[in-house]
TORGU-345559 format. One line per field, with one value per residue (C-alpha): residue number from 1; residue in one letter; y, z, x. Coordinates in Angstrom, 3 decimals, padded with zeros to 6 digits. Example, Ala and Ser with C-alpha at 12.3 -4.5 7.8 and 13.67 -1.06 7.14 Angstrom:
2
k 1 | 2
r A | S
c2 -004.500 | -001.060
c3 007.800 | 007.140
c1 012.300 | 013.670
end
This chain:
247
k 1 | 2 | 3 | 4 | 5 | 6 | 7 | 8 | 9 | 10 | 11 | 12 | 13 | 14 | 15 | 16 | 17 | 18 | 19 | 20 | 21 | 22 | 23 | 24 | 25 | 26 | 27 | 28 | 29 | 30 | 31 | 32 | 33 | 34 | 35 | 36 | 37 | 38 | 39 | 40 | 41 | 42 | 43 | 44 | 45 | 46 | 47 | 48 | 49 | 50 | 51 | 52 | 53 | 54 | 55 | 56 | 57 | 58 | 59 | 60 | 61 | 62 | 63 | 64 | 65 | 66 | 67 | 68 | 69 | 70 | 71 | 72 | 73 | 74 | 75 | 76 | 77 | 78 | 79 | 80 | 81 | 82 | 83 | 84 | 85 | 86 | 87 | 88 | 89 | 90 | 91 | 92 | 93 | 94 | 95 | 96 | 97 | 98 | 99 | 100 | 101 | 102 | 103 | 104 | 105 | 106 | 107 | 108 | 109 | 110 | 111 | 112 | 113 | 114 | 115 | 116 | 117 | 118 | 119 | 120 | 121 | 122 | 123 | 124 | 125 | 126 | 127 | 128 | 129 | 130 | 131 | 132 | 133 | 134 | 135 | 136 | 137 | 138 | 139 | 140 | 141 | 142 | 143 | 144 | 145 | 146 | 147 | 148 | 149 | 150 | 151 | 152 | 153 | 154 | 155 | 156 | 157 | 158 | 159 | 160 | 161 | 162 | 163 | 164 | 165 | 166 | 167 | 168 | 169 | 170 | 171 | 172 | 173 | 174 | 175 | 176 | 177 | 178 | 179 | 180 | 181 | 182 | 183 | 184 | 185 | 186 | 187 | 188 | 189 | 190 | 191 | 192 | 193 | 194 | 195 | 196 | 197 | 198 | 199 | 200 | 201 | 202 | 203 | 204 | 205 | 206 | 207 | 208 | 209 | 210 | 211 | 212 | 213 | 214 | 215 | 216 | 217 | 218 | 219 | 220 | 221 | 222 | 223 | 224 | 225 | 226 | 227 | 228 | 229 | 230 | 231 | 232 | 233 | 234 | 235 | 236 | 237 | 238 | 239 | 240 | 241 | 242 | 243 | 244 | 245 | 246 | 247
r X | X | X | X | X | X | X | X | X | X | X | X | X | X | X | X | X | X | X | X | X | X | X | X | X | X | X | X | X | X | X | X | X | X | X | X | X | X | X | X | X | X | X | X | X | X | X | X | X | X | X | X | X | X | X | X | X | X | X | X | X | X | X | X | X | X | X | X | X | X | X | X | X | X | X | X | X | X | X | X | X | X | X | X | X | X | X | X | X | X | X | X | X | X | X | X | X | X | X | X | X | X | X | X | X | X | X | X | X | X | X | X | X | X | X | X | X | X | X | X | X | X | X | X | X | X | X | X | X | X | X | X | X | X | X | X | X | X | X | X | X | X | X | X | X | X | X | X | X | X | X | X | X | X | X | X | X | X | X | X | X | X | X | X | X | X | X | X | X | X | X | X | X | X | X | X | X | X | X | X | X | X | X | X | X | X | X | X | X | X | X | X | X | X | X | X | X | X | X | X | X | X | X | X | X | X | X | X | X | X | X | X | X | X | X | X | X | X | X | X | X | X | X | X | X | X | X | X | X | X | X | X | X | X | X | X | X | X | X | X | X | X | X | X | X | X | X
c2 013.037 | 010.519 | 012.614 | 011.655 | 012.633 | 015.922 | 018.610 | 019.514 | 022.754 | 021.511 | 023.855 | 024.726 | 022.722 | 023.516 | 021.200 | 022.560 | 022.060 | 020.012 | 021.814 | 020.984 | 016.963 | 016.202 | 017.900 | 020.644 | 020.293 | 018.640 | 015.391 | 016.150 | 018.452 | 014.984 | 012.557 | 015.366 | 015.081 | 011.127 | 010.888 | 014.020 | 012.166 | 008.784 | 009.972 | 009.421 | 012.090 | 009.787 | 007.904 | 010.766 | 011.731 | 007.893 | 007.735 | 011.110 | 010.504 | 006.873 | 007.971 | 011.304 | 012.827 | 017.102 | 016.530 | 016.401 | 013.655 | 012.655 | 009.516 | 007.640 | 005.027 | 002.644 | 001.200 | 003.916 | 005.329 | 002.567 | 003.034 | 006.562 | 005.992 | 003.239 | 005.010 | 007.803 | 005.454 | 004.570 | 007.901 | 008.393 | 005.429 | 006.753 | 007.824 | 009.169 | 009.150 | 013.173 | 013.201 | 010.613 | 012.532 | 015.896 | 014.583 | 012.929 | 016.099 | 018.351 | 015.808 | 015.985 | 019.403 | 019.889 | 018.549 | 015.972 | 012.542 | 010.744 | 012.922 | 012.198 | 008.493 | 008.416 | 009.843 | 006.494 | 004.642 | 006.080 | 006.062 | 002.538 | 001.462 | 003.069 | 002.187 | 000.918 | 004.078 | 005.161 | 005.367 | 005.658 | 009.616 | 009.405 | 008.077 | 011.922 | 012.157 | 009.458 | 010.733 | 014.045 | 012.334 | 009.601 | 013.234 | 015.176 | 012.311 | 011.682 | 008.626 | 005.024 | 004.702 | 006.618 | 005.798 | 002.304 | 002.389 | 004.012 | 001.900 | -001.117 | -000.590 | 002.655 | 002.406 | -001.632 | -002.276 | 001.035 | -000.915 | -004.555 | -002.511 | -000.325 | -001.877 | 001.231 | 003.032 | 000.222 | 002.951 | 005.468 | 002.961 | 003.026 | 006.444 | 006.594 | 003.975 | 006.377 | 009.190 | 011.141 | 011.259 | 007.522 | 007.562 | 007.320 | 004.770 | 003.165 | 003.401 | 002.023 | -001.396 | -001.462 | -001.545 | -004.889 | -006.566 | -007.959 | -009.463 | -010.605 | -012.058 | -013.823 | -015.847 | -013.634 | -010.871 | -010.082 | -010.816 | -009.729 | -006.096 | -006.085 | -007.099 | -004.222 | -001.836 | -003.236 | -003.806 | -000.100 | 000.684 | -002.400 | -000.203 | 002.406 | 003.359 | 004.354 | 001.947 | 002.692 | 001.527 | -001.539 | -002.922 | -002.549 | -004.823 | -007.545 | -007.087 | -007.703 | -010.875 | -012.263 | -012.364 | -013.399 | -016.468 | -017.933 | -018.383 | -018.652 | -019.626 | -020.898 | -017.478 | -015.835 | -017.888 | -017.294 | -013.330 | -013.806 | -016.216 | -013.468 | -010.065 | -011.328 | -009.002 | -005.941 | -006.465 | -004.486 | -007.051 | -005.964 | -006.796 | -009.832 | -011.062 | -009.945 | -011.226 | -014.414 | -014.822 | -017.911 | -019.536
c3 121.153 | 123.910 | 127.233 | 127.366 | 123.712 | 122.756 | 121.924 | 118.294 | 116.139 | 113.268 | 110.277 | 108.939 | 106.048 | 102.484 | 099.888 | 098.507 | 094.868 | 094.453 | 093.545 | 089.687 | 089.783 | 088.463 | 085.320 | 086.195 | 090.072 | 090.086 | 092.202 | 095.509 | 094.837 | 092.977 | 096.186 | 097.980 | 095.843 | 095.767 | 099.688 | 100.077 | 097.550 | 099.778 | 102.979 | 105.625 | 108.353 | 111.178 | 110.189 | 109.730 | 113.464 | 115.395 | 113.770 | 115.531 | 118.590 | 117.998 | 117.372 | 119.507 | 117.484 | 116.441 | 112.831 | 110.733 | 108.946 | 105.588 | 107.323 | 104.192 | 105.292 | 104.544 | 101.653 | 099.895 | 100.816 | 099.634 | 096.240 | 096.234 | 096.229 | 093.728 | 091.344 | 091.927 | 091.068 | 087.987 | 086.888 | 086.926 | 086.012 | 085.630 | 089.453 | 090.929 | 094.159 | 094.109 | 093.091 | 095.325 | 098.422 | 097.564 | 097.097 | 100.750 | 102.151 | 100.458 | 101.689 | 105.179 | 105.501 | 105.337 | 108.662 | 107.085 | 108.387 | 105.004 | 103.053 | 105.774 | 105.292 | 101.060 | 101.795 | 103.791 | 101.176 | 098.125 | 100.341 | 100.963 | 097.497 | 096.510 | 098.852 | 097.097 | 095.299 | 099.041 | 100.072 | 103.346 | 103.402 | 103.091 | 106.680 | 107.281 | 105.799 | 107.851 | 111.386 | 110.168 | 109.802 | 112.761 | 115.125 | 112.901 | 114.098 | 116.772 | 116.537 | 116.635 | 113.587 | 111.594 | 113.431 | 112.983 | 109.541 | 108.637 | 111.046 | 109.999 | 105.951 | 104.729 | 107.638 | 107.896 | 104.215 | 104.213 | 107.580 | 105.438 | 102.315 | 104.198 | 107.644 | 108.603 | 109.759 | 112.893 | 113.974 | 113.406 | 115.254 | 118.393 | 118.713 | 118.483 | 121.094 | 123.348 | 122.308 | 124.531 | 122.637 | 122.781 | 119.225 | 117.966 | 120.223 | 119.627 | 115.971 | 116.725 | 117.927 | 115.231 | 112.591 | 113.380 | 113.713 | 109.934 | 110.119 | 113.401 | 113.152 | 109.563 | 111.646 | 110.583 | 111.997 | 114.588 | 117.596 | 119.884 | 118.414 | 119.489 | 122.836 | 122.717 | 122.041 | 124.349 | 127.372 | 128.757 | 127.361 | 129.964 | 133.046 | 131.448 | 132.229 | 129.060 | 127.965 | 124.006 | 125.092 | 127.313 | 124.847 | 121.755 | 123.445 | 124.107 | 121.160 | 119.429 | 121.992 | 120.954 | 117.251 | 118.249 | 119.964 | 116.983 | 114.782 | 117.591 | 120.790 | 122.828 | 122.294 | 123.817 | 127.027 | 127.290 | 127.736 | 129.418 | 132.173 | 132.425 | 132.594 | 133.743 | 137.017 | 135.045 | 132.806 | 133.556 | 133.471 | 130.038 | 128.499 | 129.909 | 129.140 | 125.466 | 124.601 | 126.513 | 124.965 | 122.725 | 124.824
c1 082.997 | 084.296 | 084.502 | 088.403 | 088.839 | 091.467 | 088.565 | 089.514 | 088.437 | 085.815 | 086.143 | 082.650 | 081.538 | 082.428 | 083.251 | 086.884 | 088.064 | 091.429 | 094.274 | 094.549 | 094.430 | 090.959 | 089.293 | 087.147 | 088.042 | 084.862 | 085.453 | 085.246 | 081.526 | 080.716 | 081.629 | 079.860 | 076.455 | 076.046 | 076.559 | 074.057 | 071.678 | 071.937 | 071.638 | 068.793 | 068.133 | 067.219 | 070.097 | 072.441 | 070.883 | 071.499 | 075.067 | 076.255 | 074.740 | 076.178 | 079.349 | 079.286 | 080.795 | 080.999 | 080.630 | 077.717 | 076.343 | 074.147 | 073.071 | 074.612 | 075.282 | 078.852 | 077.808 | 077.256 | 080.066 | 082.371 | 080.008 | 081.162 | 084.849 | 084.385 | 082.647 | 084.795 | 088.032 | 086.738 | 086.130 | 089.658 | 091.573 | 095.011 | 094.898 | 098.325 | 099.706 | 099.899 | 095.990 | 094.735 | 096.860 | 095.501 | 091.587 | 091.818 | 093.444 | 090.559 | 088.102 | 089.228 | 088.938 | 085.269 | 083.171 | 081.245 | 081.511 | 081.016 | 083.233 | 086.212 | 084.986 | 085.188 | 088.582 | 089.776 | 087.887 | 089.952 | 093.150 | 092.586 | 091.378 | 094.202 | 096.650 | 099.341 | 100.293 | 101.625 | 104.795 | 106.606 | 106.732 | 102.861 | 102.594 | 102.727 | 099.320 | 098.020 | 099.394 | 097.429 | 094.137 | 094.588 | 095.152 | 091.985 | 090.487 | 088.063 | 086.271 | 086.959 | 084.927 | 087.729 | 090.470 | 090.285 | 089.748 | 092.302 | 095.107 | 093.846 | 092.678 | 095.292 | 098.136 | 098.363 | 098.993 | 101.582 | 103.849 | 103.754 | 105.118 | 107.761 | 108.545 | 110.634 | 107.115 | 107.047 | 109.523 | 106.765 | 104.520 | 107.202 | 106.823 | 103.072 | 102.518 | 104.190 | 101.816 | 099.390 | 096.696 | 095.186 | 093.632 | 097.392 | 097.986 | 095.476 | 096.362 | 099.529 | 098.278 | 095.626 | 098.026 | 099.363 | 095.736 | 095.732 | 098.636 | 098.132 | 094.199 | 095.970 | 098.159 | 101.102 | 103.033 | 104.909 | 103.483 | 106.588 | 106.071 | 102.706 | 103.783 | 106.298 | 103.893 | 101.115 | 102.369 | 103.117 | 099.503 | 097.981 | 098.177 | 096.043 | 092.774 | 091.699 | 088.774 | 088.905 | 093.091 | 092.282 | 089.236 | 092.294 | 094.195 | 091.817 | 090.476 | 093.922 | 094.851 | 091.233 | 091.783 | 095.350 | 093.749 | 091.881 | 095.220 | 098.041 | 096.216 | 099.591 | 100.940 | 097.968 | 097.868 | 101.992 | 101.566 | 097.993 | 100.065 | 102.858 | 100.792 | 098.061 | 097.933 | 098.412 | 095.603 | 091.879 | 088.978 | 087.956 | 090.947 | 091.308 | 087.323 | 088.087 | 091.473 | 090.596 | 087.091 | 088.314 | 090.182
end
């Protein structure tokens, strides 16, 4: 876990059933037993110390996981919003990396059966979080997709900009970067949002930013230099090396 990371209770590891969505409950012990069959021990042990992170690990790798979810989605075609909800929920509660990582895979292979009231769900795995590994994924492949469908959850993104844990606001700022690397967007929001974060010390924070203003830079490159010029001063080195890398 990063040192300036929220410590956060891991429940220990069991693989629950779903509450009635799938035949025989049997999904997520199936997800379960494909990642278990493709993992790698060294592996599993370099991607924890990697990641630093408190939960364990198969050492599956992300390609496998991605198989997982797929094969999973086309075991059950006729997929709901209430079942695809509930599987990610009972994934996330066990402590195993790759099972929390199918569930962002079927959430976002699935993601336009959400709705705006499932951004509820999200803010409950973004703060269950506590890695950049799933934290990113999920802003930028679940949340992203859910704020271009239903642009009342930038309100949601407001708040969470403002948040004190800085995986949600990093989250926040993440969720704009597909529209924004496209060439799309709204790049006034992500000013909005950024700016109050550029005094922070908070590397996972300043490196978001610049990360953000670099893809930024390959699409819009006049509108990078314009807020580089005016905040300039406030920015740490790292965000300024990053978001003016292309430039």
């Amino acid at each position: 876990m990063h040192p300036c990371a929220t410590p956060q209770r891991v429940m220990r590891y069991v693989v629950p059933p779903v509450n009635r969505p799938f035949s025989a409950c049997s999904t997520p012990r199936a997800l379960d037993a494909a990642l278990r069959a493709a993992g790698d021990p060294k592996r599993a042990a370099t991607e924890r110390a990697y990641l630093k992170s408190d939960l364990r690990f198969y050492g599956s790798g992300l390609r496998a996981i991605r198989a997982a979810a797929r094969d999973c989605s086309r075991s059950h075609p006729g997929l709901t919003r209430a079942q695809l909800t509930a599987l990610a929920a009972a994934l996330w509660m066990t402590d195993r990396y790759e099972l929390r990582s199918a569930g962002i895979a079927l959430l976002e292979r699935h993601q336009g059966l959400l709705r705006r009231a499932d951004v509820a769900l999200i803010e409950r795995l973004l703060r269950r979080s506590a890695t950049w590994a799933h934290v990113d994924w999920i802003a930028t492949g679940v949340l992203a997709p859910l704020v271009l469908r239903h642009p009342s959850v930038i309100e949601k993104l407001r708040l969470w900009a403002a948040d004190p844990r800085f995986w949600i606001r990093r989250a926040a700022l993440l969720a704009l970067l597909p529209e924004l690397r496209a060439g799309r967007g709204d790049f006034a929001l992500f000013a909005e949002l950024a700016t109050p974060m550029l005094d922070e010390r908070e590397p996972f924070i300043r490196k978001v930013i610049g990360w953000i203003l670099r893809e930024r830079s390959k699409v819009r490159p006049d509108e990078v230099r314009a807020y580089v010029r005016t905040h300039r001063a406030r920015m740490s080195g790292l965000t300024l090396r990053e978001g003016t890398k292309y430039l």
